[in-house]
C-alpha positions as CSV (number, residue, x, y, z in Angstrom):
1,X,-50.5,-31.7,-10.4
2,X,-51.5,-31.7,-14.1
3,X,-51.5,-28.8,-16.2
4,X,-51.9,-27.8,-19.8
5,X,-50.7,-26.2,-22.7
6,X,-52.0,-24.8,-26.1
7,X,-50.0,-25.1,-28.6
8,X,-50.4,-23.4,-32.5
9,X,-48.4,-24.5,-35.4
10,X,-48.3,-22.6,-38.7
11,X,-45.7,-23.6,-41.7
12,X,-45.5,-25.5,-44.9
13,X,-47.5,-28.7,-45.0
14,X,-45.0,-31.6,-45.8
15,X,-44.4,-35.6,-44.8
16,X,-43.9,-36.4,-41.7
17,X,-44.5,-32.7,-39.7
18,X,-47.0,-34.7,-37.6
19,X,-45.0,-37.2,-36.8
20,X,-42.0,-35.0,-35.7
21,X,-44.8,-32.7,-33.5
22,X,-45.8,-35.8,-32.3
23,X,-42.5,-37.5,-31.1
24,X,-41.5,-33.9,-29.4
25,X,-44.7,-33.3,-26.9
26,X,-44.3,-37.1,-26.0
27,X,-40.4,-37.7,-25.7
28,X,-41.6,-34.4,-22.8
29,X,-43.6,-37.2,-21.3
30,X,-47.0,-34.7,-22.3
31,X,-49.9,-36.2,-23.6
32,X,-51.7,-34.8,-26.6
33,X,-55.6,-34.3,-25.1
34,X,-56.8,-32.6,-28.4
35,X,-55.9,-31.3,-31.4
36,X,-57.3,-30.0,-34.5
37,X,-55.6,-29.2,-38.4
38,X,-56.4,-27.7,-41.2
39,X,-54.7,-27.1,-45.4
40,X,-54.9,-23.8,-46.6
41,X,-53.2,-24.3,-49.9
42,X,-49.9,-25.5,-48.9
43,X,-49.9,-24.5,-45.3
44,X,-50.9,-26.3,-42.3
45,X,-52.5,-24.7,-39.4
46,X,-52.5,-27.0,-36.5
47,X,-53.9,-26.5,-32.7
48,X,-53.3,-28.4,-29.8
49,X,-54.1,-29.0,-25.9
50,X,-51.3,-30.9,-24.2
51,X,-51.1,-31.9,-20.4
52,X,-48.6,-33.1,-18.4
53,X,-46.9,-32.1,-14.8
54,X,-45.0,-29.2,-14.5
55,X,-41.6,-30.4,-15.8
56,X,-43.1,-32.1,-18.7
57,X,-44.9,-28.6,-19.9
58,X,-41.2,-26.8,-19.2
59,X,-39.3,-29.3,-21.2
60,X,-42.0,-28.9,-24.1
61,X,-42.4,-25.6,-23.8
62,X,-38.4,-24.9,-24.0
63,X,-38.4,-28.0,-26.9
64,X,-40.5,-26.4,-29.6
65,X,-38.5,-23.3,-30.6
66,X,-35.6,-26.0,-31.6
67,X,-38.7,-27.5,-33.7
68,X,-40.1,-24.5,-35.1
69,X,-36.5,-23.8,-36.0
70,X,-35.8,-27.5,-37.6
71,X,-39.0,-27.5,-39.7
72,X,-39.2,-24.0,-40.6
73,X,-42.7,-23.5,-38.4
74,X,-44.2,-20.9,-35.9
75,X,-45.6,-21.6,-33.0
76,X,-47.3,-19.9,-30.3
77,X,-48.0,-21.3,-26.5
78,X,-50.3,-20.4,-24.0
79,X,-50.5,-22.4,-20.7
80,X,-54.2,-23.2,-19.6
81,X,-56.3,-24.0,-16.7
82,X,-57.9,-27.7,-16.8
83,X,-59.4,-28.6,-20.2
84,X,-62.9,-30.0,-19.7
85,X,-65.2,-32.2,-21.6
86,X,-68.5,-29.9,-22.9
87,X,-71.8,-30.7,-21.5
88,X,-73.8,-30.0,-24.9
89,X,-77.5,-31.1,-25.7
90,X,-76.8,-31.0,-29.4
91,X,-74.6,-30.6,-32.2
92,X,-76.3,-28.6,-35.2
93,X,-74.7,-29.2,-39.1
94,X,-75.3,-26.1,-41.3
95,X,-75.0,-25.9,-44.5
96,X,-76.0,-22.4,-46.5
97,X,-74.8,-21.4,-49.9
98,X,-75.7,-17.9,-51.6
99,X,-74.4,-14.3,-52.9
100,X,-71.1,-13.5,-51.2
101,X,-72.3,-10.4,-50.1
102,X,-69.9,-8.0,-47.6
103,X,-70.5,-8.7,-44.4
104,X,-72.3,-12.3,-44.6
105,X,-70.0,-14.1,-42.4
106,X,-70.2,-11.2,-39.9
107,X,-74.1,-11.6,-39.7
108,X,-74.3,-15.3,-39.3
109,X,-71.9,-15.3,-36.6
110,X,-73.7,-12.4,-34.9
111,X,-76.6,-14.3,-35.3
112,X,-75.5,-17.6,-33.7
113,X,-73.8,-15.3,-30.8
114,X,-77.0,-13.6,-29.8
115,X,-78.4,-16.8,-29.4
116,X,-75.5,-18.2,-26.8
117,X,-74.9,-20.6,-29.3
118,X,-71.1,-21.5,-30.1
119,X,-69.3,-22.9,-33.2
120,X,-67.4,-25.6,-33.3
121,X,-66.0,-25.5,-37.0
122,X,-66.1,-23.7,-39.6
123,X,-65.4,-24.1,-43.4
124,X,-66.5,-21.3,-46.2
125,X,-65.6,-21.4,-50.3
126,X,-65.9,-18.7,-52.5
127,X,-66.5,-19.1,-56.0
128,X,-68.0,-17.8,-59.4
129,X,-71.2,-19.5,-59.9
130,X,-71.1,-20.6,-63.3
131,X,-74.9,-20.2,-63.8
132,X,-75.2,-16.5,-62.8
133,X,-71.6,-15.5,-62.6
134,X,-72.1,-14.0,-59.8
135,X,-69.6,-14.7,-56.2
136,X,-71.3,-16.9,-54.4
137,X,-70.6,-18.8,-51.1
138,X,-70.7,-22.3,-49.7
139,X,-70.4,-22.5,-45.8
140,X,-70.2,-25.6,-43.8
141,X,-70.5,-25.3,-39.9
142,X,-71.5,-27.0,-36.4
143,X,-72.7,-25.1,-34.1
144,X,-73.0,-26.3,-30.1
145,X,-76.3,-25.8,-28.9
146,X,-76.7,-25.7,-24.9
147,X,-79.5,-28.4,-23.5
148,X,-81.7,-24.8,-22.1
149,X,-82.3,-23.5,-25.7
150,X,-85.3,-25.2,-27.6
151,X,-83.8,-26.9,-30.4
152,X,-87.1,-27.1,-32.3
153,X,-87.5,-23.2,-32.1
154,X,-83.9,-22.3,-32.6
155,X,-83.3,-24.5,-36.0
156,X,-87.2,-22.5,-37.2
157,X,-85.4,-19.2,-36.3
158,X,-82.2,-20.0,-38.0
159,X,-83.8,-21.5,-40.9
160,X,-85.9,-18.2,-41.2
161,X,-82.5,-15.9,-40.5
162,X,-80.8,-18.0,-43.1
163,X,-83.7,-17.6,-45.5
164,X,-83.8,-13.6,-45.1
165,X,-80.6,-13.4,-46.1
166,X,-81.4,-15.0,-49.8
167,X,-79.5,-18.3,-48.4
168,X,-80.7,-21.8,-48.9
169,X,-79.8,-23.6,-46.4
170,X,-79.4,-27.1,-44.4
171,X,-80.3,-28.0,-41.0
172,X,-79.0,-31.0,-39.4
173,X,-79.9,-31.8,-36.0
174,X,-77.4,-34.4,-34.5
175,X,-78.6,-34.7,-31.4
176,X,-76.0,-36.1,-28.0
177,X,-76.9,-37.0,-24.7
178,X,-74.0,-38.3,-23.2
179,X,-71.1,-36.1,-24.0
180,X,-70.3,-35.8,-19.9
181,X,-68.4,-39.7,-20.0
């Protein structure tokens, strides 16, 4: 029987880390199901799913200490139960800039909770707006949309959330129909 493993990597971003990440879940005979990375300055963050039969998750799991060790990385496991594909009705892009004002993250993810709504990904900048000087924020995200909300009615009450918060926003509505293959 299959099973799984999550895997997160944190360390210095430098040639070849992939690769070496790579090599170590498969020369456990695991398979790499998903994965997702990200730069912060120098650093990589990096998350992973891997499967494989019991054995294969024991050797990998014993394998990346002596990793972490050799490339000067952290790591932290956390078996699984099956990883399955999402049903979702649609995929939302948002885009909202505005005042970086305390809290603003906090609320728009509140918001999109309330609505049983989950996001995907996530990417926020700060910066001085050269115009006003004042801090202002850029925020990127996609949010998963299940097929029982009303997409129409939930992108009109975003867009006015969005607005009562002084942001000018984006609304993108990518819609998916067969995300089950």
């Amino acid at each position: 029987m299959l099973q799984q493993l999550i895997i997160n990597f944190l360390g210095e971003d430098k040639p070849g880390l992939l690769s070496a990440i790579a090599t170590t879940i498969n020369s456990s005979n695991c398979n790499i199901l998903d994965s997702r990375q990200a730069i912060f300055g120098q650093e990589l963050s990096l998350t992973m799913i891997i499967e494989g039969n019991q054995n294969a998750i024991t050797k990998t799991e014993l394998a990346i200490p002596t990793l972490c060790q050799n490339l000067d990385l952290l790591a932290m496991m956390k078996r699984t139960k099956h990883h399955a594909k999402q049903h979702l009705a649609h995929l939302l892009n948002i885009e909202f800039t505005g005042q970086d004002i305390q809290g603003l993250l906090r609320d728009v993810t509140k918001f999109f909770h309330e609505k049983s709504t989950s996001i995907s990904a996530l990417r926020q900048k700060t910066y001085t707006c050269s115009d006003t000087g004042l801090e202002t924020v850029r925020c990127k995200l996609v949010l998963t949309v299940p097929e029982n909300i009303d997409i129409s009615e939930f992108i009109k009450d975003t867009d006015a959330f969005l607005t009562s918060l002084s942001l000018e926003a984006t609304i993108t509505d990518t819609h998916q129909t067969n995300w089950s293959e």
